[in-house]
N, C-alpha and C positions, 0 to 999 in steps of 0.2 A: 404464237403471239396471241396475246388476251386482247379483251375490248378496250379500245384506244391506249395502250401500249405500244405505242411503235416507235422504230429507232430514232436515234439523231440524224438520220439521212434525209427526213422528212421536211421540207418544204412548202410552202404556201408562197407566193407570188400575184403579180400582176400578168395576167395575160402580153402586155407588152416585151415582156423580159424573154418568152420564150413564142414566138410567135409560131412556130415552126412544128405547134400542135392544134393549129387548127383544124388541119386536115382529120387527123384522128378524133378530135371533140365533135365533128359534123357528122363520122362514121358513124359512135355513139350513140349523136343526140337523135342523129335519121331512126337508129334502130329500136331504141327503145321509145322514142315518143310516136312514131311514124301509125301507130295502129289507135293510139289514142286520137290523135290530132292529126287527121290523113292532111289539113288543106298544110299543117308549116310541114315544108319540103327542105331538099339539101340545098336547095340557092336562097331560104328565109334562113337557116344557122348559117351558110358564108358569110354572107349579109350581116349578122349577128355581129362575129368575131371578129369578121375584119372591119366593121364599125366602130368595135369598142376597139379597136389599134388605135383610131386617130383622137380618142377622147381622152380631153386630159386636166388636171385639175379636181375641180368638186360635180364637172360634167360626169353624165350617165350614159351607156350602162360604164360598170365596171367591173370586169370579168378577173378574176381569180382561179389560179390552176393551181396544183398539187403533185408535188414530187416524193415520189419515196424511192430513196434506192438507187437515182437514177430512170425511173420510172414514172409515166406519167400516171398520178393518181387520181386524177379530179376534175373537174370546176364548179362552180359557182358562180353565180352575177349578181349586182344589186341595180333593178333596174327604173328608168322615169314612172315607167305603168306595166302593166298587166296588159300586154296585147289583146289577148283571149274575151277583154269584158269593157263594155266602158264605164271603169272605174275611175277617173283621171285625176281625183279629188284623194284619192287612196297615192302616198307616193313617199319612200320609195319600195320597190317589191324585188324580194329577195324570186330569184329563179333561172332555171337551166340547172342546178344543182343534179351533180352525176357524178359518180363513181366508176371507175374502171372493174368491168364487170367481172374480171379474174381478185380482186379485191375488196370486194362488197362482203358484209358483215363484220365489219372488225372497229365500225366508229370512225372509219375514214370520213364520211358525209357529215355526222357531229363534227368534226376537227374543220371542215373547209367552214360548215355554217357559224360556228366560233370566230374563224379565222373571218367572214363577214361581219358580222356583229364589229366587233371590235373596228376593222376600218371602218363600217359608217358610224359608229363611236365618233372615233377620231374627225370625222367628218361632219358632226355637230347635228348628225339625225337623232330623232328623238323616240322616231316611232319606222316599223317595219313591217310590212304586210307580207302576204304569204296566199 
């Protein structure tokens, strides 16, 4: 498979639609941000996900997952702020964006951060931070 080639099996959603991968998104996110960022722990990404369950409308965050296959490929979020900084004038901020590490390289990551763009499109944002 080439860069961003990949089947019709492929999927983007709302986190609500599949809830039943948070578990594995918090495996994930513990793992690979955990050395970068020691203070967010596994109980700030529960927190996270099972936050963005109850949020609904033009409310923030909005979390977005990725299927390929049958397989979980992804997420992304588009969120109020930037935890990390007090930016809070800065809004809103694309992040959490992760790829399932047995599929990394192939423009899965391009495809979910596209696959954002376009709903905060759709949601009359004009500007996105990073």
């Amino acid at each position: 498979m080439g860069v961003n080639d990949f089947s019709d099996e492929l999927a983007v959603t709302p986190l609500g639609i599949n809830p039943e991968v948070i578990e594995q998104l918090v495996v994930w996110q513990v793992n690979y941000y955990s050395a970068n960022f020691p203070d967010l722990n596994r109980a700030d990404w529960e927190s996270f996900y099972k936050d963005a369950l109850h949020v609904s409308g033009t409310d923030l965050p909005c979390v977005l997952v990725g299927h390929e296959s049958g397989q979980l490929m992804g997420t992304i979020a588009l969120t109020a702020t930037d935890d990390l900084t007090d930016v809070g004038h800065y809004t809103p901020w694309v992040a959490a964006l992760l790829v399932n590490p047995a599929m990394r390289g192939e423009g899965r990551g391009l495809r979910l951060l596209n696959e954002l763009i376009e709903m905060a499109r759709q949601r009359g944002e004009k500007h996105l931070y990073l």
